[in-house]
N, C-alpha and C positions, 0 to 999 in steps of 0.2 A: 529493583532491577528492571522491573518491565516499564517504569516511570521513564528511567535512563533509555530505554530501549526508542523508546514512543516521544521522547525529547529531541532524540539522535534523528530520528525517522524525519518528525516535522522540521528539522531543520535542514536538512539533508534535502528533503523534497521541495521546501519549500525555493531552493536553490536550483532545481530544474524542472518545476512546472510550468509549462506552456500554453500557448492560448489551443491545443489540441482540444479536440471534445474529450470527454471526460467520460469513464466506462461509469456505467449504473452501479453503485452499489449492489451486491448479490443479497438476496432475502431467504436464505436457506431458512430451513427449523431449523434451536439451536437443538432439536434434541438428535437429530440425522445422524450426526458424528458417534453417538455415542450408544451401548450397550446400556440395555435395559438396568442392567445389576449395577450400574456404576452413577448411582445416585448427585457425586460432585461433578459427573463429566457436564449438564448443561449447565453447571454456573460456571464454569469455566469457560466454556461456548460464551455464554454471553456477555463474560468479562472480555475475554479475544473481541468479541462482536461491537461493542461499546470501544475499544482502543482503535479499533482502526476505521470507524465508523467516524470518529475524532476527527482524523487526519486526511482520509478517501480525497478528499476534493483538492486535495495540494501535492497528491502522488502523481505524477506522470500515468499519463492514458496507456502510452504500452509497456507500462510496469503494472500497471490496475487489469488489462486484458492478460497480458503474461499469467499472471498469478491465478487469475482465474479460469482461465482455462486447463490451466495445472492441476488445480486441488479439484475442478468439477473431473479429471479424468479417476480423480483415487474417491474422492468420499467428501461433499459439500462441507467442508468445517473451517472454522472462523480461526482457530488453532495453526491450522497447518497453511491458511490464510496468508497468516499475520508471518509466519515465519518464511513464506515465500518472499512476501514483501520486504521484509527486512534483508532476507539474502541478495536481491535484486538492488534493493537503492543502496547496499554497501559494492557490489558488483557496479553499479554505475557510479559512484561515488571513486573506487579503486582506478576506473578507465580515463575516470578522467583525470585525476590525480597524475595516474602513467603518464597523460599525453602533454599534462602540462609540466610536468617534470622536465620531455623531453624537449622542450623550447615549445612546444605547438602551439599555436594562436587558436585557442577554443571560439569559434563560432556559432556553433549549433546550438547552444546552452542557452535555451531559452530564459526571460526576465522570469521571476518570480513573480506569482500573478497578485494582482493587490487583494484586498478586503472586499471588494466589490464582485470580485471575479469569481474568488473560493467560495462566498457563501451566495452564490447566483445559482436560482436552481436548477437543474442538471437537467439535463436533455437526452431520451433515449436514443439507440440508433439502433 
């Protein structure tokens, strides 16, 4: 499921990544998110942290800031991360759908960026 999930995602983003700067990756601990007593919660963390660590650089910049500024206001975790993100490029994915449905000449929709661009390293700001 979460293969399916992280298949959808990079294909989906890979369809509206722009030449935007790109958010930093977040470096949280994986252990932040989780209670001491709950032994499975950082491999979980760090399996989250590993799937969208994958795909980061082909997500749209203000779907990568959206998201994180969201989960830094609950609790740093790679989990609740990953399911913003997904909620966001189906919410983008659904609008534009809408608009092209409705005859609309999509302009905005940036080229997807090549092999050069995604793995070029990342610049803070």
């Amino acid at each position: 499921m979460k293969y399916l999930f992280l298949a959808t995602l990079l294909a989906v983003a890979a369809s509206f990544a722009g030449p935007a700067q790109a958010v930093t990756f977040p470096n949280w601990p994986v252990s932040a998110a989780c209670d001491t007593a709950d032994w499975q919660c950082p491999q979980f963390e760090r399996r989250a942290r590993g799937q969208i660590s994958g795909v980061w650089r082909t997500l749209p910049p203000e779907v990568q800031k959206k998201c994180i500024d969201e989960v830094k206001t609950l609790e740093p975790s790679y989990r609740l991360l990953s399911d913003c993100l997904a909620l966001e490029m189906q919410e983008l994915l659904k609008n534009q759908q809408r608009r092209a449905d409705n005859g609309e000449v999509i302009h905005d929709t940036p080229k997807a960026k090549t092999e050069a661009e995604r793995f070029a390293p990342q610049t803070q700001q």
